[in-house]
N, C-alpha and C positions, 0 to 999 in steps of 0.2 A: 984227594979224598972225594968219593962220589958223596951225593946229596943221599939221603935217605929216603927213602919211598915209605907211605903214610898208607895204610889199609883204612879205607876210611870208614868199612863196613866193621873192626875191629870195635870190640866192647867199650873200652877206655875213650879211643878216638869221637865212636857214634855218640855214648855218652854227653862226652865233653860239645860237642858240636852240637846236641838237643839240648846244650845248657846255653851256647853261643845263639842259637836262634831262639832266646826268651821259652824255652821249653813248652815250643808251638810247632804240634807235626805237620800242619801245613806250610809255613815256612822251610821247616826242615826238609819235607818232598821237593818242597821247587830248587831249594839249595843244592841235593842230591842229584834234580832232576829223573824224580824217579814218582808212581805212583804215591797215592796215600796208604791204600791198601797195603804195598811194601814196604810201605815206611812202618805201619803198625806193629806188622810180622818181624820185621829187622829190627827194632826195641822189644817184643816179646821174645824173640826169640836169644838176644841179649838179657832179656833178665831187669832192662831199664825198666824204669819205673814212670807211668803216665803223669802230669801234671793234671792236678784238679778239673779245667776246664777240657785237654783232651782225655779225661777219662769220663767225662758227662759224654762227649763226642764219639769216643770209640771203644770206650773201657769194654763193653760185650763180645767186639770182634779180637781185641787184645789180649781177654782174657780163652777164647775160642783156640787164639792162636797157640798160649802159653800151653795148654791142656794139650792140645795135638802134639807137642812139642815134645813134654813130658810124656803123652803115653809111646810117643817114636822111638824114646831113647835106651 
């Protein structure tokens, strides 16, 4: 039986994984190893929902991103 491969950029997975890193996108960047900026766009564009303190932090550029997202599609 091979292993299962995990998409980690997948909704459910990113999700879960902004829930395991105490629902802090900078944690979650360095875990990913990816920008923060990308980290923002990758839960807006998911649909997740910011935590209080990253929404004082980026809620503008999160919501920037949701809006671009919605008028793309």
């Amino acid at each position: 039986m091979q292993p299962r491969t995990v998409d980690p950029t997948d909704a459910r997975v990113l999700e879960r994984n902004y829930d395991y890193a105490q629902r802090n996108v900078r944690l979650l960047s360095m875990w990913y190893e990816c920008d923060l900026e990308r980290m923002v766009e990758l839960l807006a564009e998911n649909d997740i929902s910011l935590s209080a303190n990253d929404e004082r932090l980026f809620g503008s550029y999160y919501r920037s991103v949701k809006r671009r997202s919605r008028s793309s599609a």
